[in-house]
Phi, psi and omega in degrees: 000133117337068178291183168221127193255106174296139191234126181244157170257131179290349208280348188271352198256303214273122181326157159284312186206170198286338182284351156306126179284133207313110182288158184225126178266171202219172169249131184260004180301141176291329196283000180237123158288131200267037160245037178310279153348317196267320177304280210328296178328316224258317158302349186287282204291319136344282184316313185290326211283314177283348190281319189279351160302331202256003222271093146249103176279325201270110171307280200182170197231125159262106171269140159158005194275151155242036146168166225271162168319140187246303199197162198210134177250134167291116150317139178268008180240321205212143215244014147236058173230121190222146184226139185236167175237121188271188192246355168238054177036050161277117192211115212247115149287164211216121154250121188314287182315351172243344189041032147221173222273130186234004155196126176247155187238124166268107191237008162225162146267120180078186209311146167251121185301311212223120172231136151209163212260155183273204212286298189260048181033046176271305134358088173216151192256127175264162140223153186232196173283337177292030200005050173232180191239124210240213200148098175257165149316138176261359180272159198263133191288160203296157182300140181075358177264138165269129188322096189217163180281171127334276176223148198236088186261131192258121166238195200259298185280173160244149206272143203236006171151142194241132173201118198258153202300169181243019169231326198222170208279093180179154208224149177248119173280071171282178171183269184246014164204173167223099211310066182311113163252157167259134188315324222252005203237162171217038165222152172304146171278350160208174170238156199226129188200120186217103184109178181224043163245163187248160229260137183234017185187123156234147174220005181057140180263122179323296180302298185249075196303331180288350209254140183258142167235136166222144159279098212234173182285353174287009190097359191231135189273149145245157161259160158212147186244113167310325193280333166275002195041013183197143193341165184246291204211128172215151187249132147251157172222202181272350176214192206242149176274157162240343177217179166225170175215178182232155149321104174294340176268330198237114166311302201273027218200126200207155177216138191242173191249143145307135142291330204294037172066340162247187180230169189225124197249162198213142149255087193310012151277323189260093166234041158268348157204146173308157174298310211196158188227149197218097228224105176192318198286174162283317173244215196263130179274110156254010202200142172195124172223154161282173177270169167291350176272334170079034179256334197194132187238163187269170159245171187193124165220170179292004193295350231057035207226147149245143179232170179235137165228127148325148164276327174296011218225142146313310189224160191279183201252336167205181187249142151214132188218170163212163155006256170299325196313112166298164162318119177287126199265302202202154201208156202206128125321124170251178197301327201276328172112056165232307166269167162205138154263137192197125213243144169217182140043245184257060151077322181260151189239147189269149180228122182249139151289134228268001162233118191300317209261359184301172153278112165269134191129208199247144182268138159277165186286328175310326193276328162273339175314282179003277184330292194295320183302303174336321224244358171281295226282293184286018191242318200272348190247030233241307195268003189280123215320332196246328144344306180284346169269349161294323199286338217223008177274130151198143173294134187212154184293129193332329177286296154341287182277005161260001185272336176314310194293314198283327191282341217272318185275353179287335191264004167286312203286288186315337167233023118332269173334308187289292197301003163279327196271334175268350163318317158272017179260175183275154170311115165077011164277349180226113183282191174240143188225130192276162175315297146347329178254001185264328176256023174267101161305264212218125171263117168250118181279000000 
């Protein structure tokens, strides 16, 4: 066998006697500064320090609801037209760019549950507690015309959320089953049903447009395919979902909101364990919408808080709260990757910038070079302790942060409990069971 010995010569290190000065070795290329590392480092640490001085997320407050946001739709043409729905079935288009409200309709009695615009925006559909389905003009009617739907479906039940196809003249209805219509029709063309609790989110798949996701109070995602009529597949889990949303990027990959304080990113192929858990609010996540890029999705939880996550991350990358903000009900990505919208409480919806530090206008180009060498900078210097405890600081509100302290010390305690128990069990009678896998009941085929 053959070693290889690494070997230096002392005559290039070692002093001759003491009063000779200490060789230092150097690189003499012109193209290196040898203090490269220590600037960059130093430019690092500056950058981050300014992205949180500069971190003002909060845009503007749209007033004008008399009671709080239920639900809220995006136009699909035009990106400063947002339509929102109230809890005493009131329901206001919003031009973003003006920030104020340019046509309102009382279009239910009591809760408007559910709204969504059809695919080439003419359009857009309510459903409320007075268990009908309405279908509006999305243009405002001419002077002297009366404020009326299109059309009007009287159903047996109520409808608890809507959500229309993203190609063809077709709508999905839940409430205790779930209801495929045809615009032109006022019966379903079919009902789709697994289980007897009632379904509280339908959604549509961007990409693979027949597939449907839902939710229901039993605990269960179901999927169904329009084209076969009937369920595909469901996940139970431990507590009940409240909302889903699908990936605009990844036909197969949707993500739910939790009461259990988490979201769960799912693969409708694999759904015997989540992609990914998604771990941070305090309370029940009631809202999930994506950015258009599908890199990163919002949250809305009862905490009184919205967070932003990587889709790939455990925990989020930001917080955003105020004061005044009540629980928050619902929450909108908008299509340019710029804003957030968020509806609450106590009647208003917020509009955030969805990168708290950004510059709003037009960037000069010196000012975006910056921007990128920065943002280079902080990507390479990224894990160093002290970048990361500036780049990962937020201030949070006092109910918040103890509630943080309090679940931090209940999951200490709880994995305590398991290694006493298994420390004291017979070997391999108590298996280990990963995070992903723990809040999974049953995959039903």
């Amino acid at each position: 066998m053959r070693v290889k010995v690494l070997s230096r010569n002392p005559d290039d290190y070692v002093r001759e006697t003491k009063l000779d000065l200490q060789r230092v070795p150097r690189n003499y290329d012109p193209a290196l500064h040898p203090f490269e590392v220590p600037r960059e480092y130093i430019r690092a640490l500056n950058a981050t320090k300014l992205e949180r001085v500069f971190a003002k997320p909060f845009v503007s407050s749209l007033d004008g609801h008399r009671d709080g946001v239920n639900c809220m739709a995006k136009h699909p043409k035009s990106l400063s037209t947002v339509l929102s729905g109230a809890c005493d079935g009131e329901v206001k288009i919003w031009n973003l760019t003006k920030r104020q409200c340019i046509r309102t309709i009382q279009a239910h009695e009591g809760f408007v549950r559910g709204m969504c615009a059809r695919f080439c925006g003419t359009s857009f559909f309510t459903v409320g507690d007075d268990k009908t389905v309405k279908q509006w003009k999305m243009e405002s009617p001419e002077y002297g015309e009366a404020e009326e739907p299109i059309h009007t479906i009287l159903g047996k039940t109520v409808y608890t959320g809507i959500d229309h196809h993203w190609k063809e003249a077709v709508f999905a209805t839940c409430g205790h089953q779930v209801d495929i219509w045809d615009e032109q029709r006022t019966s379903p063309m079919c009902s789709l049903t697994w289980g007897f609790d009632s379904i509280s989110s339908v959604k549509f798949n961007p990409i693979e447009t027949y597939i449907l996701g839902s939710c229901a109070s039993d605990r269960n995602i179901v999927l169904y395919d329009m084209r076969k009529s009937t369920p595909l597949k469901k996940v139970i889990l431990n507590m009940r979902t409240n909302t889903l949303c699908w990936n605009p990027m990844e036909a197969f990959v949707f993500t739910a909101a939790n009461e259990d304080y988490n979201l769960y990113t799912f693969d409708m192929r694999f759904l015997d364990s989540p992609v990914m858990v998604h771990m941070d609010h305090v309370s029940a996540v009631l809202d999930v919408d994506y950015s258009p890029t599908g890199k990163e999705f919002v949250t809305a939880s009862f905490d009184k808080s919205i967070r932003i996550f990587p889709v790939d991350k455990g925990h989020s990358r930001e917080v955003y709260h105020t004061k005044r903000m009540q629980h928050v009900i619902t929450v909108k990505w908008t299509s340019d990757n710029k804003y957030i919208l968020c509806g609450s409480d106590e009647m208003n919806i917020r509009v955030w910038k969805a990168n708290a530090s950004e510059k709003l206008g037009v960037l000069a180009p010196r000012e975006k070079a910056a921007l990128n060498y920065n943002q280079k900078l902080k990507e390479k210097f990224q894990y160093h302790p002290q970048i990361r405890r500036i780049a990962q600081h937020r201030h949070l509100p006092k109910s918040i942060y103890c509630q943080i302290k309090e679940q931090r010390v209940m999951r200490e305690a709880r994995r305590r409990k398991e290694l006493s128990r298994r420390k004291h069990s017979k070997p391999g009678s108590m298996p280990f069971v990963s995070e992903r896998k723990k809040h999974i009941v049953a995959v039903v085929k």
